[in-house]
N, C-alpha and C positions, 0 to 999 in steps of 0.2 A: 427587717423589711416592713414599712407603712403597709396603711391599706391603702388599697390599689378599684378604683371605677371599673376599670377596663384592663385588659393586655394590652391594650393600646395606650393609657397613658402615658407608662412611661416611655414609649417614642415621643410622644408628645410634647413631654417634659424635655427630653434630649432634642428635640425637634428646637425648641425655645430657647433653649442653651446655647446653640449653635446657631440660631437666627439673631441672638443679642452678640455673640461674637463678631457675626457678621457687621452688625449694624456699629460696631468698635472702630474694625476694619475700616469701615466706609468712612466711615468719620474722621480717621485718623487720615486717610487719601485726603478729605477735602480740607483738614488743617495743616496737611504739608503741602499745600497747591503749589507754592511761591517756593519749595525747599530744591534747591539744586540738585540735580542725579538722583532724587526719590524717586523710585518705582511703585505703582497703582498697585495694595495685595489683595487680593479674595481670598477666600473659603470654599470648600468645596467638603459637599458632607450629602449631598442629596441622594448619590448610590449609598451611600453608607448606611444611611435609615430605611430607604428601600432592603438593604438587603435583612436589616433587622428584622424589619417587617414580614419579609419572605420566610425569616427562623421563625416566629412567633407562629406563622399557618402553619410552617411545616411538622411542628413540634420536634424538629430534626438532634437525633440522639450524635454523639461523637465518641468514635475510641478513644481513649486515649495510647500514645504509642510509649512499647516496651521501650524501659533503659536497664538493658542487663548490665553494664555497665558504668562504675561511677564516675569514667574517664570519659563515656558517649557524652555528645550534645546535646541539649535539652528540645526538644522540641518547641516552636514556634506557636504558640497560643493563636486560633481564630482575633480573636477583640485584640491584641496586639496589632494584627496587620490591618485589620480595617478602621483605623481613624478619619477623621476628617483631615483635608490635606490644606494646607497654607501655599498661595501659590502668587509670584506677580503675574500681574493681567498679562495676557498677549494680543498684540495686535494694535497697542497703542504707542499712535508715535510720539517720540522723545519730541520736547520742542529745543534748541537753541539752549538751553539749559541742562540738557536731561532728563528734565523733571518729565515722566509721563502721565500723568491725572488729567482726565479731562473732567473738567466741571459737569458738564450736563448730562455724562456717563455716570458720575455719583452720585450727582442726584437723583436719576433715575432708577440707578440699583439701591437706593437708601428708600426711597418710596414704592421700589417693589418689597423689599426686606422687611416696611414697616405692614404694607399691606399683609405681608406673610402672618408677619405675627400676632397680627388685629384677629386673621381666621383660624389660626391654631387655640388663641383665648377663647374666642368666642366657641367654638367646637367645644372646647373643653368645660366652659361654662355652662352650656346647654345640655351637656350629659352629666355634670354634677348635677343639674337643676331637677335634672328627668328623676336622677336616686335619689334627692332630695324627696322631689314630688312623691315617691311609690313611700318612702320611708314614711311622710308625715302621714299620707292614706290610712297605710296599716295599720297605723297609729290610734286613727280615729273609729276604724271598724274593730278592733277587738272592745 
C-alpha cells in the first residue's frame, strides 16, 4: 500500500476509474450511432462510492461468518456484491433500425462525465498542493 493524502483519495482514484470507463461507454454509443439493433450502455457506480464513502466515516468493523463445515458455502464478500453495474439505457426509443443512441443524449452525458472528472482532478490537485505546501514550509523553518 502507497502513500495515501487523504482516506479519501482512494475514492477518488476509483471515482476516476469509473468516470474514464464511463467516458469509453459513451463514446463507444456515439461510434455505434449508424450500427443496427445496438443498444445506448451506461455505468452506474454512484451508490457504490457513496456507500464506500459511508465505510470510510463509519470505520464499520465486520464478522466474519463460521464455516464449521468444509462441505458449507462460503459466504458472500461485501466488495463482491457491490460493483459498479453495466446497464442499457432505458427509455430510449429504438429508431426503424433498432439502433437506440441518441446523439444529443451522448453528448450531453460525455460533457457531464468530462465535466466530472475536470473536478475530481482538480480536488485532488488542490489537496496535493496544500501537503506539498505544509511539507516545503517545514522545510524551511527547521
Amino acid at each position: 500500500m502507497g502513500f495515501q493524502i487523504s482516506k479519501y483519495a482512494s475514492i477518488a482514484k476509483e471515482a476516476l476509474h469509473y468516470r474514464d470507463i464511463r467516458q469509453d461507454m459513451i463514446a463507444g454509443n456515439i461510434a455505434n450511432v449508424d450500427t443496427p439493433f445496438y443498444k445506448a450502455k451506461d455505468i452506474s457506480f454512484e451508490q457504490m462510492l457513496a456507500k464506500s464513502a459511508d465505510l470510510l466515516e463509519q470505520k464499520k468493523v465486520t464478522l466474519k461468518m463460521a464455516q464449521t463445515n468444509p462441505a458449507h458455502m462460503v459466504a458472500l464478500s461485501e466488495t463482491n456484491v457491490d460493483k459498479a453495474n453495466i446497464f442499457f439505457r432505458p427509455n430510449h426509443a429504438s429508431r426503424n433500425d433498432g439502433n437506440s443512441v441518441d446523439l444529443d443524449v451522448e453528448t450531453t452525458e460525455m460533457s457531464k462525465n468530462a465535466i466530472m472528472i475536470n473536478a475530481i482532478t482538480a480536488a485532488l490537485k488542490k489537496k496535493s498542493q496544500l501537503f506539498k505546501t505544509m511539507i516545503d514550509t517545514s522545510s524551511r523553518v527547521s
